[in-house]
N, C-alpha and C positions, 0 to 999 in steps of 0.2 A: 589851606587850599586843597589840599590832597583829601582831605574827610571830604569836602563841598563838592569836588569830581566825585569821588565815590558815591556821593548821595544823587548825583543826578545820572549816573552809570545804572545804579541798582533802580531807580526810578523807569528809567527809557526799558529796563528790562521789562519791569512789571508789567510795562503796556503790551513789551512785546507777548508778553505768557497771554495777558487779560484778549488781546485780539484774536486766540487761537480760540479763546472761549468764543467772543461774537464769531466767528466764523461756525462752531458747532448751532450757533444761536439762529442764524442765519438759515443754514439746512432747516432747521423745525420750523422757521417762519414760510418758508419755502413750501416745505409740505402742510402746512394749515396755508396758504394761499390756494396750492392748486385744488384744494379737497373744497375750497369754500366755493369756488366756482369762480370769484373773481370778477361781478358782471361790476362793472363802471358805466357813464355814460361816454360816447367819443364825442369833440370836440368837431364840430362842423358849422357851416352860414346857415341853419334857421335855427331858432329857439324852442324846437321841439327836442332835437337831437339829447336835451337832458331826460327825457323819458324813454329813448331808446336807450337797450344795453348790448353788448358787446361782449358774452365770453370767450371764457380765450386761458389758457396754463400759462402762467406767468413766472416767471424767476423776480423774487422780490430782493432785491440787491439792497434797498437803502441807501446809496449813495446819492442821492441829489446832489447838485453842482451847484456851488452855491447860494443858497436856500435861503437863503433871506432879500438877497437880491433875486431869484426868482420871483418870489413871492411879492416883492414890491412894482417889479412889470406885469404880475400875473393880475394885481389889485388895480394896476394904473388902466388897464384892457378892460376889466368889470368892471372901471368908474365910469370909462369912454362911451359904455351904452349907457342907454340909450341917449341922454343928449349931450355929455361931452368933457370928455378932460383935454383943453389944447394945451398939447405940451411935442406940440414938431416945433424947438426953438432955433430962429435965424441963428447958423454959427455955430449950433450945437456937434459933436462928432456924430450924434445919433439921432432918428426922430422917435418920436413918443406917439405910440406906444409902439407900433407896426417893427418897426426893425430888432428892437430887443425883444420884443416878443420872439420873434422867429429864433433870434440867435440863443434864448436863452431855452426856449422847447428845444433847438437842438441840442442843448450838450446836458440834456437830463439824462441819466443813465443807460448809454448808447446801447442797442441790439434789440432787435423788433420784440424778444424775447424777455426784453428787462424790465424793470416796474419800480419804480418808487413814488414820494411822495410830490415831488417834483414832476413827474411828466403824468402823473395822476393830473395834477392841476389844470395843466397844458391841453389835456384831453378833456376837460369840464370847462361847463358854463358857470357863468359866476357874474353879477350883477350887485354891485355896490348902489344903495339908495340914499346919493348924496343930497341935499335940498339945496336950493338954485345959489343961495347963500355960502354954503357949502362950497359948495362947488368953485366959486366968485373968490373965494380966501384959497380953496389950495391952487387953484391956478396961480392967483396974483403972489404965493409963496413961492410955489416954484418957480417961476419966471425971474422974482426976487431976487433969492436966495441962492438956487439951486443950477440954475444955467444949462439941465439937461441929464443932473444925476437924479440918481434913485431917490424918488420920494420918503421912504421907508429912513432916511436918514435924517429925515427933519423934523423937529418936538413940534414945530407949531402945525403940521400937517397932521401927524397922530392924534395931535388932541380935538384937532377939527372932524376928523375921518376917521378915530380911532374905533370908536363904538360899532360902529355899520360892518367898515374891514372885517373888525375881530369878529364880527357875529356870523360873516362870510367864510374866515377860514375856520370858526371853529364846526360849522355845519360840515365843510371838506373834511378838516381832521377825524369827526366822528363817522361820513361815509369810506373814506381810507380807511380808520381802523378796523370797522364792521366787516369789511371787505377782506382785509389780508393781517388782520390782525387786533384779537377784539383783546386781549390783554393790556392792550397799551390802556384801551376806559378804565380799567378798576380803577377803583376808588382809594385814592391816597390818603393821609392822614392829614387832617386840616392844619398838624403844624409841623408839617413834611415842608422844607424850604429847598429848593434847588436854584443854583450861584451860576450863571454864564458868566465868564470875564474871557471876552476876546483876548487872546494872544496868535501864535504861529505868526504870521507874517503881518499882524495888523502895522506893527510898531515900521518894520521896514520898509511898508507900500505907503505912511503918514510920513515919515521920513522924505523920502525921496518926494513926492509931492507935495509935504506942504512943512517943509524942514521941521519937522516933531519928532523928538527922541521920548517925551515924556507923557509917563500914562498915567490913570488915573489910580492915586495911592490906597492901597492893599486896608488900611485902617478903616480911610473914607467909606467902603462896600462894608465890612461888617458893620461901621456906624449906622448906615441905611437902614441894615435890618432891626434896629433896634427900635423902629415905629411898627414892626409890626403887632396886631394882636390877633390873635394870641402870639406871644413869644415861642421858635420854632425848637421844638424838640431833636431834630435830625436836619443835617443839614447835609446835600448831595450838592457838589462841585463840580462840574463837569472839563471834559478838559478843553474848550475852548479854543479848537482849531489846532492844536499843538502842530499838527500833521499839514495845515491848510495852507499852499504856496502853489498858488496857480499860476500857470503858465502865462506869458505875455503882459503881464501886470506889472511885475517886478526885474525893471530893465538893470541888465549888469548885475544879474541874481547866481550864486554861486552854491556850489554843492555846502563849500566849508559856510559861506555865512546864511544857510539852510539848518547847518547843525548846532552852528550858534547861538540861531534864533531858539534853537528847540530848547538846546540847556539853558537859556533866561527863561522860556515857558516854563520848564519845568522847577525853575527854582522859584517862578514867581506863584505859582500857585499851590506851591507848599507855605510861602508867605503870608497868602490869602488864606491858607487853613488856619498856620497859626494864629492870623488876626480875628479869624471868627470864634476859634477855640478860645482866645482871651476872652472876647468880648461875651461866647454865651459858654461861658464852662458845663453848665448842666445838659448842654446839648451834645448831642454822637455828630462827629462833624468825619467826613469822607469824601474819596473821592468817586465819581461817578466809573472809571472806569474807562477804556477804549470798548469804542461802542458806533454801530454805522452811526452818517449823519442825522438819518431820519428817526433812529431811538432817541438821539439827544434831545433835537428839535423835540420831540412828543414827549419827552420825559417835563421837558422845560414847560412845555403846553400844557399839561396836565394838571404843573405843581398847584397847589393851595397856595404859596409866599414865592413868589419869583422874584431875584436880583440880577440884574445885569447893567451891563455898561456898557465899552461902545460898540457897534456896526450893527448890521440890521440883522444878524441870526438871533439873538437875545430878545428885541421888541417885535419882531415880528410873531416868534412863537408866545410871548406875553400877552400879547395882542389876541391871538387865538384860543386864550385861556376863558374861561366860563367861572364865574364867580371866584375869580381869584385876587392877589393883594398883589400889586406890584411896586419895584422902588427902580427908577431910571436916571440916568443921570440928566444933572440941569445942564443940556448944552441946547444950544441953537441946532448944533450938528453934529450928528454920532457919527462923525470922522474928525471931529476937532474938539480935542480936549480944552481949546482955549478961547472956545466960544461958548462960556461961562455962563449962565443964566440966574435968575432968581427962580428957586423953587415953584413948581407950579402942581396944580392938579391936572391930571389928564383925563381921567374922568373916575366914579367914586371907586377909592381899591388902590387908586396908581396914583403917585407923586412922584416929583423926578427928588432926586438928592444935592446938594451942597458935597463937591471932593475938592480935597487936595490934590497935589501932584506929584509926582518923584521919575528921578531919571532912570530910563529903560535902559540904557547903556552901564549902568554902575551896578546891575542886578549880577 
């Protein structure tokens, strides 16, 4: 018990050394934003406003607020034109798309002076070319299924609208990186794998809403990668929210069962190393590092063989990715590990996976 505290002691350390590093990393992104000029297009009511631009010195922070579910209101708004995603449902806490939009452009990285990838979005136009049919399946899904949440969590939505979305954010992701940062395009190694596995607070926001202690077993995800081809030489881990516990989400949420979540994070995704290590020994298998959210995201985006599991920071940057392979989990809903599915194609590159389970409480 005492060696297993010390390995998650010296663990929580390393983040702490590694985020002194993103902070130096941060500064240099900062000074390659404001030298580039920075022009985007603003967000206003006619559809020319994407050809006008907007300089401006920016502080590029990275922190988007969570980004996946921005991303899934920012996509539900570009389905809406021009003829229509109704999703304002009787009974719902919210309507679709008008109020979360508002509420989600406000908490993208607060100070007229800040920038990331998130209030980039929010400031751009963005039009999804669903066809009528299209369109007819994701309404009749979410209405279904979803009763008012975020589209971005449902397999049968992605695989209807995944193509179109992904071609939408990945056109964003390359005017963001052009703009404040053209390092993040190089060019990876086609069998460079990068791993999302939600943890930080997934497990105790599932809990409380929909009594689930159990997530998806550590074995099951390196299984996944074993369809990929080519088989992945490097494999980058990211950490998965470790740090991510938003306010107002998590009722009767505590400092101490904050920190306990952290040490299961962190023991669970030395877990996940080791079962990838088993599974491809010829491979250099690591971790990504503490790193803002918007490096993750675009690390994720970028990769050649994407894995991840559940919530929508994983599928969304997947989704944004340009000729890449992806493996998702077989659920109905990537907030419910127990909405099981048969394997499916989502469209060619991406399949979802067959997992196990194991309890998040015995980690």
């Amino acid at each position: 018990m005492f060696a297993l505290t010390s390995l998650v002691l010296v663990q929580l350390s390393r983040y702490r050394v590694l985020s002194q590093h993103v902070c130096l990393l941060q500064h240099s992104y900062e000074l390659h934003a404001r030298s580039a000029g920075n022009q985007f297009s603003e967000k206003s009511g006619n559809a020319s406003s994407n050809q006008s631009a907007k300089q401006k010195d920016w502080r590029v922070t990275g922190d988007s607020h969570s980004i996946g579910n921005a991303i899934s209101v920012w996509l539900a708004d570009a389905i809406s034109r021009p003829r229509g995603l109704n999703l304002s449902l009787t009974g719902s806490y919210s309507h679709w798309p008008e109020d979360r939009f508002v509420g989600q452009q406000y908490h993208q990285c607060h100070g007229d002076d800040n920038m990331c990838f998130g209030k980039y979005l929010f400031k751009t136009h963005g039009e999804v070319p669903l066809s009528v049919d299209q369109l007819t399946t994701v309404n009749a899904e979410m209405h279904a299924r979803h009763k008012g949440g975020q589209m971005m969590y449902l397999t049968s939505v992605i695989k209807v609208g995944g193509v179109s979305m992904g071609n939408l954010l990945h056109t964003k992701v390359v005017e963001y990186a052009q703009a404040f940062n053209p390092l993040w395009l190089a060019p990876v190694s086609r069998r460079h794998c990068v791993v999302h596995y939600r943890v930080g607070d997934f497990v105790e926001y599932t809990q409380k809403y929909r009594g689930e202690a159990e997530i998806v077993n550590a074995k099951s995800v390196a299984a996944a990668m074993s369809s990929f081809d080519p088989s992945p030489l490097t494999v980058e881990i990211l950490n998965g929210g470790i740090s991510h516990f938003p306010e107002g989400l998590l009722p009767n949420h505590s400092q101490v069962m904050e920190d306990t979540e952290k040490a299961r994070s962190v023991r669970f995704l030395h877990k996940l190393k080791h079962a990838i290590s088993e599974a491809f020994p010829a491979a250099h298998v690591q971790f990504g590092g503490t790193r803002t959210t918007d490096e993750d995201w675009f690390r994720l985006a970028q990769a050649p063989l994407a894995v991840v599991a559940m919530g929508s920071f994983g599928v969304s940057a997947a989704m944004a990715g340009a000729n890449n392979q992806v493996r998702s989990p077989a659920t109905r809903h990537l907030l419910n590990v127990h909405d099981q599915i048969a394997p499916t194609q989502i469209r060619p590159g991406w399949t979802t996976y067959r997992y196990e389970l194991e309890d998040w409480n015995a980690m």
